[in-house]
C-alpha positions as a printed Julia matrix, in Angstrom:
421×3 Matrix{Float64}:
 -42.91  116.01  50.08
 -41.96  115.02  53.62
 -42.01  111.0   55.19
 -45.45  111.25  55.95
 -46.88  112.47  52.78
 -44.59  109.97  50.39
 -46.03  107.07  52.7
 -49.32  108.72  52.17
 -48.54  108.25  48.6
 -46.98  105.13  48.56
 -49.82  103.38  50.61
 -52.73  104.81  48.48
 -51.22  104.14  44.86
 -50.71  100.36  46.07
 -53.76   99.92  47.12
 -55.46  101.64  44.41
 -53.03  100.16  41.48
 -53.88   96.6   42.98
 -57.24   97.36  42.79
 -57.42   98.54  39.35
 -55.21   96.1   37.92
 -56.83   92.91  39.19
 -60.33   95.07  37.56
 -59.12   96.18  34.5
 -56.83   92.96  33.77
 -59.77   90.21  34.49
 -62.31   92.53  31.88
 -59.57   92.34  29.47
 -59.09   88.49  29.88
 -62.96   88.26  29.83
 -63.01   89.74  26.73
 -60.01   88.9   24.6
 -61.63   85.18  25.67
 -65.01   86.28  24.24
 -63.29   87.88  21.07
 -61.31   84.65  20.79
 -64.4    82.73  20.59
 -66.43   84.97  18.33
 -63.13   85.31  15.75
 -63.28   81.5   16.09
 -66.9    81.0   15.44
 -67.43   83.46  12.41
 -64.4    82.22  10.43
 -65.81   78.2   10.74
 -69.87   79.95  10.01
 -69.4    82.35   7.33
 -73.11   83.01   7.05
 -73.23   85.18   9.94
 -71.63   87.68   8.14
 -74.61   88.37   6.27
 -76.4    89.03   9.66
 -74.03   91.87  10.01
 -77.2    94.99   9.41
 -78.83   93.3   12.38
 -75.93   93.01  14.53
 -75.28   97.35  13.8
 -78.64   98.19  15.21
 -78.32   95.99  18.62
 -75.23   98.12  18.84
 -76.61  101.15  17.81
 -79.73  101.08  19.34
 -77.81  100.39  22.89
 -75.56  102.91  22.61
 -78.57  105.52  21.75
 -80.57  104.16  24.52
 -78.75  103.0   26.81
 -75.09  104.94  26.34
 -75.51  108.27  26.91
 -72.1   110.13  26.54
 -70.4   106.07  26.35
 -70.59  106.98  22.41
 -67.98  109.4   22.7
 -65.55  105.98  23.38
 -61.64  106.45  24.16
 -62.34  110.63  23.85
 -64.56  110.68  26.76
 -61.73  109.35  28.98
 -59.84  112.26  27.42
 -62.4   115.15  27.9
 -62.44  114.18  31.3
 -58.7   113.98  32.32
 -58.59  118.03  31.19
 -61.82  119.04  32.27
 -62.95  116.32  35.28
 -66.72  117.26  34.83
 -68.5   114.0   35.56
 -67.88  110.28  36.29
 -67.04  107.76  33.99
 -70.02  105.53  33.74
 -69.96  102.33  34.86
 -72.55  101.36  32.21
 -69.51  101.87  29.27
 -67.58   98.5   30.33
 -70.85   96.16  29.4
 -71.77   98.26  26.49
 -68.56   98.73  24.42
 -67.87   94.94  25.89
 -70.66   93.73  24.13
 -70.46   95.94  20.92
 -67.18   94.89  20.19
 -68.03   90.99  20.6
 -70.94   91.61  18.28
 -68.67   93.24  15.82
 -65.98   90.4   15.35
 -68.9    88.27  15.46
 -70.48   89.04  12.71
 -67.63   90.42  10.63
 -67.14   93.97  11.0
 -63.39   95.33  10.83
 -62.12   96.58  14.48
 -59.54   96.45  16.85
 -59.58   95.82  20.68
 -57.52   98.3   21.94
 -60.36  100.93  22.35
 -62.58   98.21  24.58
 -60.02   97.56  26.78
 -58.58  101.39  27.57
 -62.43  102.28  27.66
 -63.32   99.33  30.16
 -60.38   99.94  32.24
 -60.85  103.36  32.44
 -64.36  103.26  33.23
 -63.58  100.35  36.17
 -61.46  102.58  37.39
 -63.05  105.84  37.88
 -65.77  103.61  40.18
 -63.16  103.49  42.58
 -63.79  107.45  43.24
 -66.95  106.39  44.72
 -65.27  104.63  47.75
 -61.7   106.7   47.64
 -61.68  109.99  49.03
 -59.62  111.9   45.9
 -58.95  115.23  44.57
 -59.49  115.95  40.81
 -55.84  115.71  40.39
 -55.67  112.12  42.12
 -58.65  111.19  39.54
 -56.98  112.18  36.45
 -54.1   110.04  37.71
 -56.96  106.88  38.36
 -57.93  106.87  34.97
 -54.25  106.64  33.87
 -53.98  103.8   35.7
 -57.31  102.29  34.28
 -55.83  102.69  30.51
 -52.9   101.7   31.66
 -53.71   98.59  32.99
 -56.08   97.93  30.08
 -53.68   98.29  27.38
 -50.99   96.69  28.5
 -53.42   93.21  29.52
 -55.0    93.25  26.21
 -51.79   93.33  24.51
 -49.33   91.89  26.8
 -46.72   94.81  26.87
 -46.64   96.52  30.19
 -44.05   98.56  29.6
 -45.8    99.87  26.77
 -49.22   99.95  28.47
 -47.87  102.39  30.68
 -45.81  104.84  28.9
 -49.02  105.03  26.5
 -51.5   105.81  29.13
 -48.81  108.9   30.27
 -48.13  110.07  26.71
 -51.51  109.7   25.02
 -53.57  111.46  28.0
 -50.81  113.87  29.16
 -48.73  114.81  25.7
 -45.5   116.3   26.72
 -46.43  116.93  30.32
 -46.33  113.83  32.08
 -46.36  114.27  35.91
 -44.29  112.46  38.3
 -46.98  111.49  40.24
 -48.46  109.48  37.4
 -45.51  107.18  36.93
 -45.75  104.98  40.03
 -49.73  103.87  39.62
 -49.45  103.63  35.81
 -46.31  101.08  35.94
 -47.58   99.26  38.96
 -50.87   99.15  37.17
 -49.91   97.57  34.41
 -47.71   95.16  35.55
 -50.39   93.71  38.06
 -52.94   93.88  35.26
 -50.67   92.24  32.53
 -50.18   89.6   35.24
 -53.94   89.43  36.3
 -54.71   88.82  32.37
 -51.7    86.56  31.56
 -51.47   84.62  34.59
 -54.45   84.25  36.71
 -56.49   83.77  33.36
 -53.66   82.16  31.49
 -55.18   84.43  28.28
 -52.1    83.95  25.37
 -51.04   87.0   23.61
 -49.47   86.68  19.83
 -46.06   86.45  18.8
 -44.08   87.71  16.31
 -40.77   87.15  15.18
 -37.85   90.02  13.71
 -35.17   86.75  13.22
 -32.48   89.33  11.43
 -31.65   93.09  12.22
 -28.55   94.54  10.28
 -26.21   96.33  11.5
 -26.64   99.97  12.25
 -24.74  101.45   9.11
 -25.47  104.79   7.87
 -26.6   103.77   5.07
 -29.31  101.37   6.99
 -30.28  103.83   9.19
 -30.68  106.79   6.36
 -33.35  103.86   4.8
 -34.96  104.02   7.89
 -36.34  107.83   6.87
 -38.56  107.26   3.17
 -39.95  104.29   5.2
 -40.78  106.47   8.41
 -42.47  109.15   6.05
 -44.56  106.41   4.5
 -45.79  105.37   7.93
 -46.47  108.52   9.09
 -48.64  109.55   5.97
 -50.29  106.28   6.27
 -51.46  106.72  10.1
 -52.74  110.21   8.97
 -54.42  109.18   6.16
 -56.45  106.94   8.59
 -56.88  108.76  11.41
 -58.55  111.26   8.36
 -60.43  108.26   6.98
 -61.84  107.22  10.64
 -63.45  111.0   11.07
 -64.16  111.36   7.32
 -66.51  108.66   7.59
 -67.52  109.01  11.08
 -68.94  112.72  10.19
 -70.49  111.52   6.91
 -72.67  109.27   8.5
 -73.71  111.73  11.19
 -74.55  114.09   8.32
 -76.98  112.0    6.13
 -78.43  109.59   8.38
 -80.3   111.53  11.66
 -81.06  108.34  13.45
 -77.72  107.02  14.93
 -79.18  102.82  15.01
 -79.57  103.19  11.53
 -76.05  103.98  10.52
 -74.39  100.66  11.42
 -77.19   98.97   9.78
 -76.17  100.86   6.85
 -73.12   99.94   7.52
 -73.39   96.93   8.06
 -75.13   96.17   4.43
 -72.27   97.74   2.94
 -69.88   95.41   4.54
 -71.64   92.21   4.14
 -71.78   92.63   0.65
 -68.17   93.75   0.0
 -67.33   90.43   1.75
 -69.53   88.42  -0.38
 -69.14   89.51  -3.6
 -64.94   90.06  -3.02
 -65.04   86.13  -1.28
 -62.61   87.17   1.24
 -62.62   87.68   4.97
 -58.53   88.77   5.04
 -59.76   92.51   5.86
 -62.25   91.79   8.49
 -61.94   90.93  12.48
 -58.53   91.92  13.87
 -56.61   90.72  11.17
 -53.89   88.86  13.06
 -53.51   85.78  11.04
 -52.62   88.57   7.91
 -50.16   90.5   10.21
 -48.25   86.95  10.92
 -47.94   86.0    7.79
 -46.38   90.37   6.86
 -43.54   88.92   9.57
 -42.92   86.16   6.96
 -43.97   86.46   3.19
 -44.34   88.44   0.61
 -47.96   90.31   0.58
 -50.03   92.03  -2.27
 -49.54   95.91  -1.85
 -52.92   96.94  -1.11
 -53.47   95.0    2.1
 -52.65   97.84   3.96
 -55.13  100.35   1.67
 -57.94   97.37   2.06
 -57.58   97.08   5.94
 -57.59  100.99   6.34
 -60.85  101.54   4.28
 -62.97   98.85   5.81
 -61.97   99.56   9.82
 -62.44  103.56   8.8
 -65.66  102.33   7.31
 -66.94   99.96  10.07
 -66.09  102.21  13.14
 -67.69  105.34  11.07
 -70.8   103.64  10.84
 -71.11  102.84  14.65
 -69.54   99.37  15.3
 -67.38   99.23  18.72
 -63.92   97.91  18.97
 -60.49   99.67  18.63
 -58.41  101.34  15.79
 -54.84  100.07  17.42
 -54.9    96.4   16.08
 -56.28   97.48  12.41
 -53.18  100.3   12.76
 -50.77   97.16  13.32
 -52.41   95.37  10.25
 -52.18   98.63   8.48
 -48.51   98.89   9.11
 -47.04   95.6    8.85
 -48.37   95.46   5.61
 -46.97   98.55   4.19
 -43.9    97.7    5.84
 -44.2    94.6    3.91
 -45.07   95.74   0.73
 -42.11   98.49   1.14
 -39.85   96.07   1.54
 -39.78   95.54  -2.07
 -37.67   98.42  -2.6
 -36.31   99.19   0.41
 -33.28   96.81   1.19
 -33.91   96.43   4.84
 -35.01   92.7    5.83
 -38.75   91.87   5.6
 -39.12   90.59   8.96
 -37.93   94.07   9.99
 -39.74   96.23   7.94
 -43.09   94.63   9.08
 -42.38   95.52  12.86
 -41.65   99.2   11.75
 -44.52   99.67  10.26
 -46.48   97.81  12.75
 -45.26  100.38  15.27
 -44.78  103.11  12.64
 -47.84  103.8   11.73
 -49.76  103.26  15.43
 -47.32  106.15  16.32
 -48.75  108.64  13.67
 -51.97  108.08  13.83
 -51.77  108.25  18.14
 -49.01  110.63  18.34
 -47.4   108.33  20.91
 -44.19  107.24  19.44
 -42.17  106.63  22.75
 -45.07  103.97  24.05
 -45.14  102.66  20.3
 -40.8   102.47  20.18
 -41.12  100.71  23.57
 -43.97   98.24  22.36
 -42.42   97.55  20.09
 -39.02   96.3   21.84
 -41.43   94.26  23.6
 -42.53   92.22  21.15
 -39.76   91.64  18.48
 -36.66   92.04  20.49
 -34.9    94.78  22.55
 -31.87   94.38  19.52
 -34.35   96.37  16.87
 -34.97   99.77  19.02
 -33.35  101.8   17.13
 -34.97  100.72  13.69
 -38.04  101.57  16.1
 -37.44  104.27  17.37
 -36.16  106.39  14.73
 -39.49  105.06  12.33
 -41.71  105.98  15.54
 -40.14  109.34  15.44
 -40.09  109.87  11.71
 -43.79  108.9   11.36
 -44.86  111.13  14.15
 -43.32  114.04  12.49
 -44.82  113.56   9.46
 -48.27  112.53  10.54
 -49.02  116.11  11.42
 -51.53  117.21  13.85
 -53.68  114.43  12.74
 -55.18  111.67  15.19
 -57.52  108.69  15.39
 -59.03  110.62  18.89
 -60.63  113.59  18.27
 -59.94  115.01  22.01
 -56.12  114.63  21.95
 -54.56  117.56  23.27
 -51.94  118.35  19.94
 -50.95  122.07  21.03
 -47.02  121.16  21.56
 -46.78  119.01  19.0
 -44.66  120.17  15.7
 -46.02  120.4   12.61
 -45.37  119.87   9.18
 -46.84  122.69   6.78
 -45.52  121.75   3.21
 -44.2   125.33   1.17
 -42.71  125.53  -1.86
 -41.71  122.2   -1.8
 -40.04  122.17   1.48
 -41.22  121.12   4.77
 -41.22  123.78   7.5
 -40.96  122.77  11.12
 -43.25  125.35  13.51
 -44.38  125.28  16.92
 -47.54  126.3   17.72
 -47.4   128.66  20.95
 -49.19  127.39  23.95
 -51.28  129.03  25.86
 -50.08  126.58  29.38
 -46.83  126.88  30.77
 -44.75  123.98  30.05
């Protein structure tokens, strides 16, 4: 690149990173405000839940009317980045905006990750309307748009945009990307935190040991468990998603199903620990002692709520998932609690996304840049053993390595690509 084309370059990506980090940062403020509220509202009106059937066909009836390919969620963004075909409608922001609401509201188990890479992305691609850009250029717009969404709904820009590069280009990120997706997120992060003075939760690692060998090698049974744990729900999310497809034709239907299913568990077990987001329950895996199942519970209901057609995200179940096995781990493995929480919460996100550099780096965001290699080496660990396993369906998993067990041993192969690296 000569002068003229890198000020080319610079000039656009400003422009267009302002532009879709002031849009995808005030939807995520919009709507971690609205989630706030509806979290707020259902826990002090418990009878809503029971309104839960009713709630599953406004969402599923929109989504069959109104969505068109919007079902397909975070793997549209996906299918489009390798294949460009079509735009990203405009029309997915209010939908999965309002879906998700409805589905805190009224007690179904989801994240908020998915709503805010979805609405950002989405945003985004609108700008090709009014921007002259090639397909390359576009791939790198919706980047930017899940860039700038996941690092304002979670408050992690760093992590927002090393995710966006390594979850929608695995193992051949582009230099071009890097500039919009950091700038992205940092202005959207800002937009969300600042301008709309929206709070993000804390969490606190108060002791890390020193790195002895024998700390580290500790690191390794817990890594495995996180990794089979993020497969086992990426597995639950699609076992449940296709067995709804296959017995009930008429898609509304299947979150009223759904729905009924969920209202009654919560009624007849008296406890609303496994619904919402969950982030009161991951606090208190930072902290206390936890029964073991938590993280079983948490993974059934959100692969049973998002199979049956409620909106929201898998990534905030993932962290509830994880800091509670962490927790419940920590029983016999002598590692402080506090500690082994925060592995797992990034632990098993990394398996079941197959993004372990974005989840090591989240991770030092939150709890402290003194635990990244605890992180990192649990990220890493827990990819490995996740196998070629993910909560989106369209990942592109060709490169990755893969664990086939034989004869007792686990064999490390690389599947042979048909792309040039």
């Amino acid at each position: 690149m000569n002068s003229t084309s890198i000020f080319r370059y610079v000039l656009l990506w400003i422009v267009l990173s302002l532009l879709i980090g002031l849009l995808s940062g005030s939807a995520s403020a919009i709507f971690l405000i609205a989630l706030n509220w509806a979290t707020d509202y259902r826990e002090s009106h418990l009878w809503i839940i029971g309104f839960l059937p009713i709630a599953g066909f406004v969402i599923g009836w929109s989504y069959y009317r109104l969505g068109e390919n919007s079902v397909k969620g975070n793997n549209l963004l996906l299918d489009e980045l390798y294949k460009s075909e079509k735009p990203i409608p405009l029309r997915m922001t209010p939908l999965v905006l309002l879906g998700t609401v409805l589905t805190h509201l009224f007690g179904g188990s989801a994240g908020r990750e998915g709503t805010a890479v979805q609405m950002g992305g989405s945003l985004a691609d609108q700008l090709t309307n009014y921007f002259k850009v090639d397909p390359a250029d576009r791939r790198i717009i919706l980047i930017a748009g899940v860039s700038g969404g996941f690092a304002s709904v979670f408050g992690t820009p760093l992590a927002g945009a090393i995710f966006a590069l390594e979850w929608m280009l695995h193992r051949k990120i582009r230099w071009k990307s890097l500039f919009p997706a950091f700038l992205t997120a940092f202005v959207a992060n800002w937009v969300c935190s600042s301008l709309f003075g929206v709070a993000h939760t804390h969490y606190l690692v108060d002791l890390v040991p020193p790195h002895t060998l024998m700390n580290l090698l500790w690191i390794i049974p817990a890594g495995i468990a996180f990794g089979l744990s993020g497969r086992l729900f990426a597995q639950s999310n699609h076992f449940f998603s296709h067995l709804f497809s296959k017995h009930i034709s008429y898609p509304p239907l299947r979150p009223v199903i759904g729905g009924l299913v969920i209202a009654g568990i919560v009624y007849f077990s008296d406890s609303t620990t496994y619904i919402g987001l969950g982030i009161p329950r991951i606090v208190e895996a930072f902290e206390t002692p936890l029964p073991w199942y938590d993280w079983l519970a948490k993974t059934g209901l959100t692969s049973f709520t998002l199979g049956a057609g409620f909106k929201g995200g898998e990534v905030t179940p993932l962290f509830f998932t994880g800091a509670t096995l962490g927790n419940a781990l920590a029983t016999w493995i002598p590692l402080p609690l506090a500690l082994m929480a925060g592995m797992g919460f990034v632990g098993v996100f990394s398996g079941a996304t197959n993004t372990p550099l974005a989840c090591t780096v989240m991770g030092m965001e939150l709890f402290g840049y003194e635990t990244g290699i605890y992180l990192g080496i649990a990220c890493l660990i827990a990819y490995l053993f996740s196998g070629k396993s993910s909560i989106y369906s369209s990942q592109n998993l060709d490169k990755k390595f893969h664990l086939y067990p034989a004869e007792g041993i686990f064999n490390f192969s690389r599947k042979k690509s048909q792309e040039k690296d």
